[in-house]
N, C-alpha and C positions, 0 to 999 in steps of 0.2 A: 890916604889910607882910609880905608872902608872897613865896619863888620859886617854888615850883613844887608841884604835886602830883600825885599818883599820879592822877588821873583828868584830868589836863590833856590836848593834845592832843597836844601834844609831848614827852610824858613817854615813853619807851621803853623803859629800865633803868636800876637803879641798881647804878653804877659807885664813884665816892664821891663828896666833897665836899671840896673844899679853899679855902682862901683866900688871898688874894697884896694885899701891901700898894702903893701905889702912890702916891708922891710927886708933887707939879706937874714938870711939863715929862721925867720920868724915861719913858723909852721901853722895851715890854717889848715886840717883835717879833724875829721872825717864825714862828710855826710853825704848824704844821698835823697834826693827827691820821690818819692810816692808816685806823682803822675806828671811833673813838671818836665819839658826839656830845658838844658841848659846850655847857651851858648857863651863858650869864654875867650876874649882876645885880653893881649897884653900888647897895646899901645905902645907902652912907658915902663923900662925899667926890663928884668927878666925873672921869670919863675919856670920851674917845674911841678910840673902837671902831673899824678900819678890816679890813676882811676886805677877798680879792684871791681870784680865784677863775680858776685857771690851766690848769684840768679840758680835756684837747685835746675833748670830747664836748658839751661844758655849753653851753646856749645864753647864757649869761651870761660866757664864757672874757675875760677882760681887763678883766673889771668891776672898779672899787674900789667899798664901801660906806664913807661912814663916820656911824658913829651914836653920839650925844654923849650918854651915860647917867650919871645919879646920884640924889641924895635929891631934883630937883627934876624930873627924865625918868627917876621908876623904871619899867623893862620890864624883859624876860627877851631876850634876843638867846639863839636857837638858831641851833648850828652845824654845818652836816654836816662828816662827815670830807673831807678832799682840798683846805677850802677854807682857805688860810696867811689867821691873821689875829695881831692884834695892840692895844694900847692905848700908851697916853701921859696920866698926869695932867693934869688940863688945871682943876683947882680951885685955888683958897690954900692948904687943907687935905690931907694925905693920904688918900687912897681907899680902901676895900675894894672890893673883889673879888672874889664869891663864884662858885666855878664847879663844877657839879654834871654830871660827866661819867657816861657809860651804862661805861665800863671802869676797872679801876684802875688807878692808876698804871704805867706800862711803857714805858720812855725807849727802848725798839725799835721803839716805835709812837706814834712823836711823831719828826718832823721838823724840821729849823730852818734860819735864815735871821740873819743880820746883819741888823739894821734899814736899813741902809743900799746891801743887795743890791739893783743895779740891775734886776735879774730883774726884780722887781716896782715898777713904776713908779709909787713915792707917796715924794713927799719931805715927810718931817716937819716942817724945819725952817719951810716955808714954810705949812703946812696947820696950822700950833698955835695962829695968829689968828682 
């Protein structure tokens, strides 16, 4: 099992590599990068994935995705900047989370949101079945 590589299509820069553990039913939303891409696999364990794409330009403005990633739907989910996304463990097990961004680390260029900001219209509670 691979994430990514240097001659992928979506490979851009490298930014770093970090990883974020993620418990059943535990909600890690809402943010969105400024100018960062991000790339996110789930190795270990299972999440969904919901990106909201609010861009006033994007022929996509108001769209939810949501994409159920782990050991048994491993993909790479690319993310551009601008678009607020988010997971929620949704296995037995806790989850990794690996996510390979084009910038490092810089909380001045990362944005955020309550999971539960009406801005963006996806309720959790009901979308975790």
């Amino acid at each position: 099992m691979h994430m990514m590589r240097c001659d992928s299509d979506v490979f851009e820069t490298f930014g770093e590599i970090y990883f974020s553990t993620v418990y059943s039913s535990v909600i890690k939303a809402w943010h969105f990068h400024k100018r960062a891409t991000i790339n996110y696999a789930v190795p270990v364990g299972q999440v969904r994935f919901v990106l909201f794409d609010d861009r006033e330009e994007s022929s996509t403005k108001g769209v939810i995705q949501e994409i159920d990633l782990g050991g048994e739907n491993y993909a790479l989910v690319t993310v551009p900047p601008l678009i607020w996304n988010g997971f929620v463990g949704t296995g037995p097990d806790v989850a990794l989370v690996a996510n390979c961004t084009t910038l490092p680390h810089d909380p001045d260029e990362t944005k955020r949101k309550d999971p539960d900001d009406r801005a963006i219209p996806y309720d959790w509670s009901i979308n975790l079945a």
